[in-house]
C-alpha positions as a Markdown table, in Angstrom:
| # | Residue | x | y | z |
|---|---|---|---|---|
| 1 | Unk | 0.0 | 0.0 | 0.0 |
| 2 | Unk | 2.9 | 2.7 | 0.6 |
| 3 | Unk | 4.6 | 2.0 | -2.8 |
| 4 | Unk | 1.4 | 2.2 | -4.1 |
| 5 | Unk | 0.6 | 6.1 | -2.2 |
| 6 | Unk | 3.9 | 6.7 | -3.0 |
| 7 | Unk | 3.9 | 6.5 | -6.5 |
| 8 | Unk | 0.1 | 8.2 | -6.2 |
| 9 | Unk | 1.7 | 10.9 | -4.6 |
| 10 | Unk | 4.3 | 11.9 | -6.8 |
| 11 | Unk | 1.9 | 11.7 | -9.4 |
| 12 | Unk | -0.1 | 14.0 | -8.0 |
| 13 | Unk | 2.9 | 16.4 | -6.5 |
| 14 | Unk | 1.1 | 18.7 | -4.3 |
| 15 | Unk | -2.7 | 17.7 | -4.9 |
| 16 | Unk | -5.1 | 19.9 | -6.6 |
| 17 | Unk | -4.4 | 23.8 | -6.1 |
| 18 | Unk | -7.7 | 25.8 | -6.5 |
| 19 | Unk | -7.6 | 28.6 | -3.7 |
| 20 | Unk | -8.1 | 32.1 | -4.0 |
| 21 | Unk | -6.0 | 33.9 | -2.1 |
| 22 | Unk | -7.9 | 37.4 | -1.7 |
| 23 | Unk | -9.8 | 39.4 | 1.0 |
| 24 | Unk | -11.7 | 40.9 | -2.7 |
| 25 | Unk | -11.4 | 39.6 | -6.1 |
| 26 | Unk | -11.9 | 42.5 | -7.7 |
| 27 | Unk | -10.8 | 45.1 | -5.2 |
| 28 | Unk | -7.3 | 46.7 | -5.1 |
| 29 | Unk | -6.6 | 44.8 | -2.1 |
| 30 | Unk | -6.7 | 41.6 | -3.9 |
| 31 | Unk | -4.4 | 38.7 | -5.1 |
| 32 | Unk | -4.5 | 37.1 | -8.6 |
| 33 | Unk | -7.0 | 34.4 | -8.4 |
| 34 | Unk | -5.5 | 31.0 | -8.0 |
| 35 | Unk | -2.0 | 32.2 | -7.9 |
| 36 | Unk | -1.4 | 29.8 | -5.1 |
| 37 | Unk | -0.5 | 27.2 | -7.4 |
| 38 | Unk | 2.3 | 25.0 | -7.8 |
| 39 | Unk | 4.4 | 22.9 | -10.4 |
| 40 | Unk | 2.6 | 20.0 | -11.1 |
| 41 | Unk | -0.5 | 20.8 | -9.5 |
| 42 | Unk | -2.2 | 19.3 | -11.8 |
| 43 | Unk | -0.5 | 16.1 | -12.6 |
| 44 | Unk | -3.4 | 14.2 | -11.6 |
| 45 | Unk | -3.8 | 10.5 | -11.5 |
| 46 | Unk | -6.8 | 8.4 | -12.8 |
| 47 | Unk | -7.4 | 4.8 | -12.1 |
| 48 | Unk | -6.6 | 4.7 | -8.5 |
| 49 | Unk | -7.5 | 4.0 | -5.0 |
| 50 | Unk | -9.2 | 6.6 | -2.9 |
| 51 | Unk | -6.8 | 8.6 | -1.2 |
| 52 | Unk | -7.0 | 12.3 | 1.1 |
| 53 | Unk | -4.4 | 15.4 | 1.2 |
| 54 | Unk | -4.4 | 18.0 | 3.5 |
| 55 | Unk | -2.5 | 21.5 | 2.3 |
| 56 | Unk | -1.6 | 24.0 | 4.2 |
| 57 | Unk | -0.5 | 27.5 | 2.7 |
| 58 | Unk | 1.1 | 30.7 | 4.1 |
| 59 | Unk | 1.3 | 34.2 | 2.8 |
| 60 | Unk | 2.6 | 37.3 | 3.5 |
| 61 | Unk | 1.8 | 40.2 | 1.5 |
| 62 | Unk | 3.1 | 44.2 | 2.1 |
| 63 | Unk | 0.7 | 46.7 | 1.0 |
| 64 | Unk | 3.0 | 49.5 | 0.5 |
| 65 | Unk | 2.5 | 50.2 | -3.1 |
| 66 | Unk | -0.6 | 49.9 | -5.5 |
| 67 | Unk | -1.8 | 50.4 | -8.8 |
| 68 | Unk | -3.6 | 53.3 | -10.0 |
| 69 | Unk | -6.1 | 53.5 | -12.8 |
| 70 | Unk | -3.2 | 54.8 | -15.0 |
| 71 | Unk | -1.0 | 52.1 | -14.1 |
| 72 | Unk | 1.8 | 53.6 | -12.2 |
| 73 | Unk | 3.0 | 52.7 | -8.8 |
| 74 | Unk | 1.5 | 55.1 | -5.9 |
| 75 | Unk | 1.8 | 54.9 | -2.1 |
| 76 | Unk | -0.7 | 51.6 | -0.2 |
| 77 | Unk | -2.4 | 51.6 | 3.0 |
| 78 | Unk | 1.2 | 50.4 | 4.0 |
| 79 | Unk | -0.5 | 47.3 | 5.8 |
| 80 | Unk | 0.7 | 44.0 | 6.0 |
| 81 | Unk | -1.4 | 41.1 | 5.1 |
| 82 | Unk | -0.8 | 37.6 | 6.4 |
| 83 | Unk | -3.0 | 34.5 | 5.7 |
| 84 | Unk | -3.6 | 31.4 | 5.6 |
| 85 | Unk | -5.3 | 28.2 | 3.4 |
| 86 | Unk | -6.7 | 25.4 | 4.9 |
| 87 | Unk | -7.5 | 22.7 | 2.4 |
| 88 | Unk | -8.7 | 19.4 | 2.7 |
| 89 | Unk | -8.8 | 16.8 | -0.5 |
| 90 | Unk | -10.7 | 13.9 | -1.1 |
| 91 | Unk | -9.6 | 12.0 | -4.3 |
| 92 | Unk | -11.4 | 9.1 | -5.7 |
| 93 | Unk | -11.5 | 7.3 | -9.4 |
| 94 | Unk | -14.9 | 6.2 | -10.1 |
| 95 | Unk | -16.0 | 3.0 | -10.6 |
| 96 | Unk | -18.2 | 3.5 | -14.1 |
| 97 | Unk | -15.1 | 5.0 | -15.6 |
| 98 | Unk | -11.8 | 4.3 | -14.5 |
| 99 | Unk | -10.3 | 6.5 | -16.8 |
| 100 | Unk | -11.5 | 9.6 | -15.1 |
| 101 | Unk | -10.5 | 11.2 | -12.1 |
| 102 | Unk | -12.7 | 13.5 | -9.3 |
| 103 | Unk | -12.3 | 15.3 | -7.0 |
| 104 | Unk | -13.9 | 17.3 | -3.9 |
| 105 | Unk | -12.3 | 20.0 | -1.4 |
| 106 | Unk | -12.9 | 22.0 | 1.3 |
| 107 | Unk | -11.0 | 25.4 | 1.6 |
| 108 | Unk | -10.9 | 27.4 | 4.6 |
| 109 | Unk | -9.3 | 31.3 | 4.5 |
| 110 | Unk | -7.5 | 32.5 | 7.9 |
| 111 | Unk | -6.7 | 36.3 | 7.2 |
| 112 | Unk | -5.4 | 39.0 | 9.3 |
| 113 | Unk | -4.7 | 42.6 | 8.2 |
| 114 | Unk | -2.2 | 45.0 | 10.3 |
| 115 | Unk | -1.2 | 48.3 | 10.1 |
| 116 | Unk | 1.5 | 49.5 | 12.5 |
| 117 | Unk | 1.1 | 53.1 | 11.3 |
| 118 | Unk | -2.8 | 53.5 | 11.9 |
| 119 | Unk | -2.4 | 50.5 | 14.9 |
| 120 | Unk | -5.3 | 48.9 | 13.7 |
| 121 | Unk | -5.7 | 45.3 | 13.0 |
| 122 | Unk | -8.8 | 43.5 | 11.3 |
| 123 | Unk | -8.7 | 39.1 | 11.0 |
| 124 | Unk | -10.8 | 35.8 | 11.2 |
| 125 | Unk | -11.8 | 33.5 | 8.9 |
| 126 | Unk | -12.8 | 34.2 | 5.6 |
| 127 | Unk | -15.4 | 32.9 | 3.4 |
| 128 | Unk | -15.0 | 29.1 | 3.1 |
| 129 | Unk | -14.3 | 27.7 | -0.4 |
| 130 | Unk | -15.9 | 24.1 | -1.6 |
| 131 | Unk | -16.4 | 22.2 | -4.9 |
| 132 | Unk | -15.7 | 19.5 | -7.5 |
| 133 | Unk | -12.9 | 18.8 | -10.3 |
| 134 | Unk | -12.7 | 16.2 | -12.6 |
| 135 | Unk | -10.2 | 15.1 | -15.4 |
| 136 | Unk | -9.1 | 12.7 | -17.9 |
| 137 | Unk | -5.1 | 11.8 | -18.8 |
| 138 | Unk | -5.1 | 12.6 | -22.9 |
| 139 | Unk | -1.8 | 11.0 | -22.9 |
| 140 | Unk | 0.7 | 9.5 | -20.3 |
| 141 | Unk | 2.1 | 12.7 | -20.3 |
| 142 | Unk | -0.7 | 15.2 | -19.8 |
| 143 | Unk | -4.0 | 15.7 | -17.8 |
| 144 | Unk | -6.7 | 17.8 | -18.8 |
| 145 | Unk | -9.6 | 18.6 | -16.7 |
| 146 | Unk | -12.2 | 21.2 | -15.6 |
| 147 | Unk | -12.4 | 22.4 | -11.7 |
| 148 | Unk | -15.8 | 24.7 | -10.4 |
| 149 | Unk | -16.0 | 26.0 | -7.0 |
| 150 | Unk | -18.7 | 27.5 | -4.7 |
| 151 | Unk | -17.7 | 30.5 | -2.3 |
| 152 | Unk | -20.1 | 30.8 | 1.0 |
| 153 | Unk | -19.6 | 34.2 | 2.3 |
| 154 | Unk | -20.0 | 33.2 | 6.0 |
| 155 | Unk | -16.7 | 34.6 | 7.0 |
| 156 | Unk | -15.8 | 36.6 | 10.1 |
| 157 | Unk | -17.6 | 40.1 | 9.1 |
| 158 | Unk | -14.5 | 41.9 | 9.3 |
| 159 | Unk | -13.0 | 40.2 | 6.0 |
| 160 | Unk | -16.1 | 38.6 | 4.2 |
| 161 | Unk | -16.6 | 39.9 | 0.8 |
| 162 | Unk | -20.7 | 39.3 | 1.7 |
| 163 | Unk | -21.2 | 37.6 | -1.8 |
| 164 | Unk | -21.5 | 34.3 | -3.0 |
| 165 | Unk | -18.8 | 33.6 | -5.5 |
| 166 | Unk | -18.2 | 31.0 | -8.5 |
| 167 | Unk | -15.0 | 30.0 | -9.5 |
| 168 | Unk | -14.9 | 27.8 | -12.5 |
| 169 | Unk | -11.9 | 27.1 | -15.2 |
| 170 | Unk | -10.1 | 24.8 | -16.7 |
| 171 | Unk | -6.6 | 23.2 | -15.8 |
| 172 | Unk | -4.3 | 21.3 | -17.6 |
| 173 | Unk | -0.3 | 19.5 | -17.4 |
| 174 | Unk | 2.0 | 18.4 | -19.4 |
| 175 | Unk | 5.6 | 16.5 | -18.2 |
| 176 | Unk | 8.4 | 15.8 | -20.8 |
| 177 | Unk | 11.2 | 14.3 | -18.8 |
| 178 | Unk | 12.6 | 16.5 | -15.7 |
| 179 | Unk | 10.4 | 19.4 | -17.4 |
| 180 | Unk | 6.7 | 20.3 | -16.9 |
| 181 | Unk | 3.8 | 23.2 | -17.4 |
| 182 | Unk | 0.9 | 23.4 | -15.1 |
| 183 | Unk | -2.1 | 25.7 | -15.4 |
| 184 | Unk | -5.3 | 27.1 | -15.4 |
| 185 | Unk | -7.5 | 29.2 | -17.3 |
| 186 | Unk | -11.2 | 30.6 | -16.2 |
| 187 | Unk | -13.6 | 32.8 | -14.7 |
| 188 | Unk | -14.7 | 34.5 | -11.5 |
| 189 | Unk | -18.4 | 35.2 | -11.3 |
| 190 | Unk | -19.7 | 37.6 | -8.4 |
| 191 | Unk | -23.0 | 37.9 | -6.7 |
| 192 | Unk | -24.3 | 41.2 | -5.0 |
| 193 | Unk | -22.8 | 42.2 | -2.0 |
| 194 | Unk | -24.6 | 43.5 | 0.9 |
| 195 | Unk | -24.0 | 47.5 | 0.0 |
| 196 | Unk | -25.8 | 46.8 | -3.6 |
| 197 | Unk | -23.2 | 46.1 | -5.1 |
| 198 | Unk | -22.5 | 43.3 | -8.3 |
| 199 | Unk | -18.7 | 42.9 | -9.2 |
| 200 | Unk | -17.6 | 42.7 | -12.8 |
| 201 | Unk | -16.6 | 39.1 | -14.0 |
| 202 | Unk | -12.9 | 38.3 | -13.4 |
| 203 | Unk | -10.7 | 36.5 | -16.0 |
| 204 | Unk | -7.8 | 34.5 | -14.8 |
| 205 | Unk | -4.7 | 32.1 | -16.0 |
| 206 | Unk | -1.8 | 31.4 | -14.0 |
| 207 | Unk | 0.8 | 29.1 | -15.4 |
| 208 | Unk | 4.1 | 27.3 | -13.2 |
| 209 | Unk | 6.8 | 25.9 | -15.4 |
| 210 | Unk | 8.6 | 23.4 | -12.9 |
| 211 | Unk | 12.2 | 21.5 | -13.9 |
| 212 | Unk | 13.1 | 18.7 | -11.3 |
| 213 | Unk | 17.0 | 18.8 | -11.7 |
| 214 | Unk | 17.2 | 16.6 | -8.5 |
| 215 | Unk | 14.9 | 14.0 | -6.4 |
| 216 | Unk | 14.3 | 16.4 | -3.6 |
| 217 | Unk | 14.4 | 19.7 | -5.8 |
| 218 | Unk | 12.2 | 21.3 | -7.8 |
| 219 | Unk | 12.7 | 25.2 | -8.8 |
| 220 | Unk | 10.5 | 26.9 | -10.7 |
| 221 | Unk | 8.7 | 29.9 | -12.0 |
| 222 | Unk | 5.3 | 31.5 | -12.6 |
| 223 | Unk | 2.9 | 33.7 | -14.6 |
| 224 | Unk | -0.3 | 35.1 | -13.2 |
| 225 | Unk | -2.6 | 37.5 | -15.2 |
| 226 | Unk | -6.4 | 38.2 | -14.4 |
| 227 | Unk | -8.8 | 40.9 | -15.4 |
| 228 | Unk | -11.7 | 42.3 | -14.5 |
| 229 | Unk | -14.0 | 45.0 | -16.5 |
| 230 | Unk | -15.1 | 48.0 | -15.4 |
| 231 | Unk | -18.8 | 48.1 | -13.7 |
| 232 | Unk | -20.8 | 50.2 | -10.8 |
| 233 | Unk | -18.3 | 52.7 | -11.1 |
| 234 | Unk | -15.2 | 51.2 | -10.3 |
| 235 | Unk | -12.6 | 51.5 | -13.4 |
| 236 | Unk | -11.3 | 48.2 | -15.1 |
| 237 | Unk | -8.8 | 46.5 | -13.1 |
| 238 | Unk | -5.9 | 44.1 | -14.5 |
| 239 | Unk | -2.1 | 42.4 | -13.1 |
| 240 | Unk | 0.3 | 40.4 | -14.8 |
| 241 | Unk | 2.6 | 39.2 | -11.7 |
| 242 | Unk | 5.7 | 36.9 | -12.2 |
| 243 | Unk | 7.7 | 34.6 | -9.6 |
| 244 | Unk | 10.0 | 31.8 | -8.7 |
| 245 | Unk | 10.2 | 29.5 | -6.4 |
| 246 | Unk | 11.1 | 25.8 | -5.5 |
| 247 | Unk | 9.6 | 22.4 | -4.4 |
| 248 | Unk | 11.5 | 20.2 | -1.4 |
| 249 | Unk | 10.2 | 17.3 | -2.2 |
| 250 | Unk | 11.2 | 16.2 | 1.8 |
| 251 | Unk | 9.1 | 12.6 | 1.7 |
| 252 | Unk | 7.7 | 10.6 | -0.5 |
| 253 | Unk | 4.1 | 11.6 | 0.2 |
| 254 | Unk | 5.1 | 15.3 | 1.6 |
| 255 | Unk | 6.3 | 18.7 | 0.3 |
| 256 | Unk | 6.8 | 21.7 | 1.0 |
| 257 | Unk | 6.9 | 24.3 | -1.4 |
| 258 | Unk | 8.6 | 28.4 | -1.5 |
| 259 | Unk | 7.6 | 31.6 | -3.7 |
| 260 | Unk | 8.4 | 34.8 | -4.0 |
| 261 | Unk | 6.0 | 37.0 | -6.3 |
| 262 | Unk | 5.8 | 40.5 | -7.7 |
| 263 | Unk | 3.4 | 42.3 | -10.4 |
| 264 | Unk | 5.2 | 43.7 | -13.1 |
| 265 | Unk | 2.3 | 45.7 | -14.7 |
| 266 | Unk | -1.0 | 46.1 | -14.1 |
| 267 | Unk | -3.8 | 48.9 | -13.1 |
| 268 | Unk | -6.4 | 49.6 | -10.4 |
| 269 | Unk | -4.9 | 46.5 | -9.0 |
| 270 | Unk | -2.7 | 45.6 | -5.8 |
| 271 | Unk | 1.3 | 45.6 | -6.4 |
| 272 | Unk | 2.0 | 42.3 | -5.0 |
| 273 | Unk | 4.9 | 41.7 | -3.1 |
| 274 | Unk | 4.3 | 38.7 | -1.6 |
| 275 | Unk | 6.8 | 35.6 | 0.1 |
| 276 | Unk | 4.3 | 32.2 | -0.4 |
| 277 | Unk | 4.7 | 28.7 | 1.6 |
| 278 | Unk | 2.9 | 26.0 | 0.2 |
| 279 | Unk | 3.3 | 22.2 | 2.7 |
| 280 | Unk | 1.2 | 19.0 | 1.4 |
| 281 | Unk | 0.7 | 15.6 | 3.2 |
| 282 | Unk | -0.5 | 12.9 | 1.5 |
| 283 | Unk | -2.6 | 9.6 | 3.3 |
């Protein structure tokens, strides 16, 4: 049973990586959606056992710069945001089609917000994420799948966006030898929040290209871009952010991962600035 988690696991690297890792999706305050992902995050398995992961991820962002509508750097809120993913995986192979793979998740936000200058501080939990993916392996070498999520807004009032949220895209991987591409590619659909307002749809595709040049060591580096149109007043908001990174792979059915990501253009968005600690456990 271990070779055969093992083998699962490295299959599967990290587990499935659909988090968004925002206070807002569309609010200057916000991250690119699903830019917590990792090399290989989607190098899913199909004809297999049942099996869980558990994922933990760290980030700490500094809000000392922004974007403005014109797209030059101006002064933040100089705040510092730290938070937290709590994700748990179930992964399961169905038995009417082997040659499929599913899965369902359970994502829970832990976000504070501190600013040493004002000597305020805001935190809880945020609004819980949960939903379904499901793939196929085209070729030995490549998955391709589709991933939809459901966001409850039942978060701590001070960080709760008030709106239920739908996340839905598409993710895909490819390996050719110590070499591999990861992504996804989709939408962000917003309800109406409690002060009237409807948020714009959010566009989003954030791509890791991973290079194993050891057993235990994986660097890597990313592309994120989303965009979101102009609506209710608030002006069109985009970021294209870039980073790098690497994957211990410490156990066979453990990881733990370490970014570092900045945008590099963008408007009416945050300037990220962001360290990023990913750890998985497979069982």
């Amino acid at each position: 049973m271990s070779r055969i988690l093992n083998g699962r696991y490295r299959q599967i690297s990290t587990a499935l990586g659909t988090a968004v890792l925002s206070l807002c999706v569309s609010s200057p305050a916000a991250a690119i959606t699903f830019d917590v992902i990792g090399p290989g995050e989607y190098d899913l398995p199909v004809d297999f056992k049942p099996f869980n992961v558990f994922v933990q991820y760290a980030t700490v962002q500094d809000n000392e710069k922004i974007r403005d509508a014109a797209g030059k750097k101006v002064d933040g809120d100089g705040s510092q945001l730290i938070s937290g993913l709590s994700k748990y995986v179930r992964f399961w192979s169905p038995e009417w089609n082997r040659k499929i793979g599913l899965a369902y998740e359970i994502i829970v936000p832990e976000i504070g917000v501190r600013n040493e200058a004002g000597g305020s501080y805001s935190g809880g939990l945020g609004d819980p994420l949960t939903g379904f993916a499901a793939w196929y392996r085209p070729t030995d070498s490549s998955t391709l799948g589709v991933q939809s999520f459901l966001v409850v807004p039942v978060g701590n009032d001070s960080v709760s966006d008030t709106n239920w949220k739908n996340l839905t895209s598409l993710l895909w991987n490819w390996k050719g030898g110590k070499f591999q591409v990861t992504g996804n590619g989709g939408l962000v659909w917003q309800g109406e929040r409690t002060n009237g307002i409807k948020p714009a749809v959010t566009w989003h595709t954030n791509n890791r290209f991973g290079y194993r040049i050891a057993k235990y060591f994986e660097p890597f580096f990313g592309l994120d871009y989303e965009y979101t149109g102009a609506k209710n007043g608030a002006p069109k908001s985009w970021a294209f952010d870039v980073g790098a990174g690497v994957v211990l792979h410490t156990f066979d059915n453990q990881s733990i991962a370490l970014r570092y990501s900045t945008t590099v253009d963008g408007a009416s968005h945050s300037q990220n600035d962001s360290l990023n600690v990913k750890y998985a456990y497979v069982w």
